[in-house]
N, C-alpha and C positions, 0 to 999 in steps of 0.2 A: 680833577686829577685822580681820582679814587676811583671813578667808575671803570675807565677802561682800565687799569692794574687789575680789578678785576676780572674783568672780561678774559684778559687775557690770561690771568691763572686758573680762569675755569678752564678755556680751551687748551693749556696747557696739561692741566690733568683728564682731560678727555682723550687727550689724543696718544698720550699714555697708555692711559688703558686700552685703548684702541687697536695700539701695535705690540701687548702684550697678547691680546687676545687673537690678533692674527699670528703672532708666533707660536701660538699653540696652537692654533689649526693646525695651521703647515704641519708641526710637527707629527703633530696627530694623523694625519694624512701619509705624513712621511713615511712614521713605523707601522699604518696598515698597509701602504704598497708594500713593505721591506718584507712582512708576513704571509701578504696574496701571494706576491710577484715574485719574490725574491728566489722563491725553490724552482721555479722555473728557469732563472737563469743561472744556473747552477750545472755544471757538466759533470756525468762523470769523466774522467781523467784517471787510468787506470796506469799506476807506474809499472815500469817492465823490464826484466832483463832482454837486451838484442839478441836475436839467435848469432850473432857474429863476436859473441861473449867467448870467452878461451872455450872453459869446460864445458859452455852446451856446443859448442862448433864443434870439439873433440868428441863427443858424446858421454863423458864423465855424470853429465850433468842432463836431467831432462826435464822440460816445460815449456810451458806455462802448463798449470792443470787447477781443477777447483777454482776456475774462473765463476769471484761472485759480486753481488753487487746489491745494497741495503742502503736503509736512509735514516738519518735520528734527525729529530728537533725537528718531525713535521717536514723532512724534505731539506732544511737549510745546511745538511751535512748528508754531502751523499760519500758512501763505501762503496770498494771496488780492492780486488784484492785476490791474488793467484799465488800459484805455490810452485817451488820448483822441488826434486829430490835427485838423491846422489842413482845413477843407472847401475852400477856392476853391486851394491851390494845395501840393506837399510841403514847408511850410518849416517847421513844428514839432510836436514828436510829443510828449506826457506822459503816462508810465507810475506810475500810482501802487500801490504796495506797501504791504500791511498785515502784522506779525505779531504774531500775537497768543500771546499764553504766561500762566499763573501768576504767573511772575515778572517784574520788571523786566528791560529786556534792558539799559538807558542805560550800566549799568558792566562790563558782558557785552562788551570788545572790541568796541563797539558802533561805532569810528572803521573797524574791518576788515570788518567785516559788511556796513558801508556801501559799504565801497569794492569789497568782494566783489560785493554787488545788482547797483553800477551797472560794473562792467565785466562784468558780464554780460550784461545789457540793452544795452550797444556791442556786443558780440560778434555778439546776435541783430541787428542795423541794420547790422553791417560794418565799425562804428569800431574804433578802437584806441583804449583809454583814457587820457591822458597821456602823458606822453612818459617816458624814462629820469631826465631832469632830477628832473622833479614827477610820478610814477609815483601819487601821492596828492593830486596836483592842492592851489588854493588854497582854505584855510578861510576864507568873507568872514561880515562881518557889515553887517548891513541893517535898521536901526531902524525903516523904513516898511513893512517887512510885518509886515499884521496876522494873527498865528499865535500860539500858546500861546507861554508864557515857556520859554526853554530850549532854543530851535531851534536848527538849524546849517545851513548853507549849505557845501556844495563846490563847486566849478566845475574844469573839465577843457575844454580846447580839442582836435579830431583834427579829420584830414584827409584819412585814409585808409579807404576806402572799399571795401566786397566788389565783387564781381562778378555776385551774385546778381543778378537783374531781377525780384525779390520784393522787394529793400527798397525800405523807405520812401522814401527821398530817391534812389538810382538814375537814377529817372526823370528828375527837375525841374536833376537838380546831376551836377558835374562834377569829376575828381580834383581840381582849382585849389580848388575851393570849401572853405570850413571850417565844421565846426558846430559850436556851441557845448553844451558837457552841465553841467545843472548840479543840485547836489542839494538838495534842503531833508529834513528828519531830525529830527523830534520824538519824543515818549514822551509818554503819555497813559494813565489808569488808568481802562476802560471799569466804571463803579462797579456797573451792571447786569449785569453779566454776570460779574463779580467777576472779570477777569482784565486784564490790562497789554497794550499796543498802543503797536507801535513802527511809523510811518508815515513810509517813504521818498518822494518824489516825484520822479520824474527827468526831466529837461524837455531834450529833443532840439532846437535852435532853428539855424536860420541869418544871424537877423536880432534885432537890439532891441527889434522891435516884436512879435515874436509869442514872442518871452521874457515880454517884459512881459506879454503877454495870457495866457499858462501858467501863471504867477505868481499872478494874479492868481485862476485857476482855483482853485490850489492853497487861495488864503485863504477859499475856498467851501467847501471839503473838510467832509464830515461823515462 
């Protein structure tokens, strides 16, 4: 009665280990396809305001421009990202950012990534992103724009401006002057293309009124 109870708790802890060590193959295999392969099925997906948006159809507004496109993490996060600005005078600039991944980015530190984008994007215009105070500037909320559920809103105030006579505002504005930055930040799961898009938009403004009208851009975005 002894020999086969044994028998069978050898074959039992054989076969154990067996199907642990095939689950780590696979695995293993799994996360080197996800590495080789995985940046190639990866599109860029470049979000856009329609030219049949109010203010570029009126001519208020003009773009796409500074159409570009970069990749982090080896390829698994590709960028893509154009700019529009106000036509009759320098008073507001909106850059919008797409990235597109496999994965979701929403719980990916996705509050530093953000605030990574857009002091970037101040640096290229001459700003300084917040102050020491609010170095992360304010999170608002805005129940009258029409955008997916789950958005977010930042805003950042500066006043400090380059020297360049390349930037945007340079021309029109003066060190007194202040512009206003603000971000809008959703996530979206591009279902055709089987991969997640994370759309920043950064809106350059010096006035309320051409906030409003950048805003408003943004809820066009396709």
């Amino acid at each position: 009665m002894e020999e086969p109870e044994l028998r069978v708790g050898g074959w039992e802890k054989e076969s154990g280990s067996r199907w642990l060590r095939r689950f780590f193959t696979i695995s293993l295999i799994a996360l080197l396809g996800f590495l080789i392969i995985g940046p190639t099925t990866i599109n860029y997906s470049p979000a856009y305001v329609p030219s049949s948006s109010l203010y570029l159809a009126n001519g208020m507004w003009n773009g796409p421009f500074d159409i570009d496109y970069s990749k982090e993490f080896a390829g698994h996060v590709k960028i893509s990202s154009v700019s529009y600005e106000t036509n009759n005078d320098q008073s507001a600039k909106l850059k919008v950012i797409t990235m597109s991944s496999m994965i979701n980015l929403e719980d990916l530190r996705l509050q530093d990534r953000v605030i990574d984008k857009v002091r970037e994007e101040a640096n290229k215009e001459g700003l300084t992103l917040g102050s020491k105070e609010q170095p992360n500037g304010n999170e608002l909320r805005d129940d009258e724009v029409d955008l997916v559920s789950g958005f977010r809103i930042y805003q950042w105030e500066t006043d400090r401006y380059g020297d360049s006579d390349n930037l945007f505002f340079d021309d029109a504005f003066n060190d007194e002057d202040k512009i206003l930055i603000k971000a809008f930040v959703w996530n979206q799961q591009n279902t055709v293309a089987f991969q997640y898009q994370t759309i920043i938009c950064i809106i350059f403004g010096t006035n309320g009124t051409t906030v409003n009208q950048a805003t408003e851009l943004i809820e066009d975005i396709i």
